[in-house]
Each structure stands twice: as C-alpha cells, then as structure tokens.
C-alpha positions, 0 to 999 in steps of 0.5 A: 864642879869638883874638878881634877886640878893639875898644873904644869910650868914651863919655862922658855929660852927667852925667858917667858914663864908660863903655868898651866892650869888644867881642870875638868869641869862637870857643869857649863857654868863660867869660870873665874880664876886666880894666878898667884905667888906666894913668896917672903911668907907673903901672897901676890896677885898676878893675873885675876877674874876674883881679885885686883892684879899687883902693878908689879905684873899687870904689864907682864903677864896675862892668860889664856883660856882653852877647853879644860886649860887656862895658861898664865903666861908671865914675861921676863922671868928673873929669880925675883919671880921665884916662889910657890904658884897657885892656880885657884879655879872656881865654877859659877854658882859652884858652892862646893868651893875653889879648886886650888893646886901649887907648884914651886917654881925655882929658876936654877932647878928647872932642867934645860931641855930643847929651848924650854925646862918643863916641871909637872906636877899631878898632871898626866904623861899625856897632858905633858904631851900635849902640851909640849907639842907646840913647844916640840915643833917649834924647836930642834928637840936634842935626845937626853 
C-alpha cells in the first residue's frame, strides 16, 4: 500500500468531534482501521475493524468511509476526550506495515471559525477545501 497518510480534526458547534483520516492507497485490497486516544500515557480504542472498541465510546462514535477518506466521528466531545488521536490504516494482505498519523487534539486550542474549529495536520489546502465545503454550505461563513 505505502499510502500518504493525512489527518484533519474538526470540531462542530454542537459538540460532535470528527477526525478525518485521508490515504491513498495503490492496490484494491480492503482496508481495515484504527481510531484511537492515547491519554494519561494510556491508549483507547475508539472505533476498529483491528480491535475491540472500549464501552466509553461504542455509543458515541462511529465511522464513515469514502474513496481515499475514512472519518471517525465522535459525539459529545467534552475536555475528557482530549489527547492524541491516532488513525492507523492497514491495506489487506499488505506486509509493509500500518500507516499511522497523530494529531493532538486540545479543546480550548481549537480556534472558533463559522460554527466549526478546524486543526490540520500534513493535509493539503486542497484537502482542507474539500472537506470544509459541506460544513461551509451549511452555515453563514463570517471573514476573519
């Protein structure tokens, strides 16, 4: 596989933390995933096709894949979600190893813009584009 691996977080007004995990993958193997936290030097499953899911999130998050994008959304984000957040991708079959990317993910950091906060990280302007379209059409975007 040997995918180029960025993540992006965005946090909405109500409250619902989604991570985005984008890759490209060169082969047409299925592939399996990992969203997890690590926090108090301590890590958390969130959402998984490798491993068990902790109880804590099984009702507040789930995933969504696309073409080149799989999106971990998790709802009720309070400061005790806050830590690193790791998406590991892995390609079936793919013996070169999982792809993993982190991003830390702070509450009171995450700058206010339009009804959603927006933290990127190794992704491009035209992936942030993207992926802020939707969230552009569905609120009254204010200049900074």
């Amino acid at each position: 596989m040997n995918p180029t691996v960025g993540i992006a977080v965005i946090l909405t007004v109500g409250q619902s933390l989604r991570v985005d995990c984008r890759y490209e993958n060169k082969t047409s193997n299925p592939l399996t995933y990992e969203f997890s936290i690590t926090k108090d030097n301590r890590k958390h499953v969130i959402h998984s096709t490798i491993s068990v899911s902790e109880n804590i999130y099984r009702n507040r998050a789930n995933v969504t894949m696309q073409k080149n994008l799989v999106c971990l959304y998790l709802q009720s984000f309070t400061t005790s979600d806050e830590g690193v957040y790791m998406c590991e991708l892995k390609a079936t079959n793919d013996y070169t190893g999982n792809q993993i990317k982190n991003i830390t993910v702070i509450k009171d950091k995450l700058e206010k813009c339009a009804g959603f906060s927006l933290l990127i990280q190794n992704t491009s302007w035209l992936l942030l584009l993207l992926l802020s379209l939707p969230l552009l059409q569905a609120v009254d975007f204010v200049s900074l």
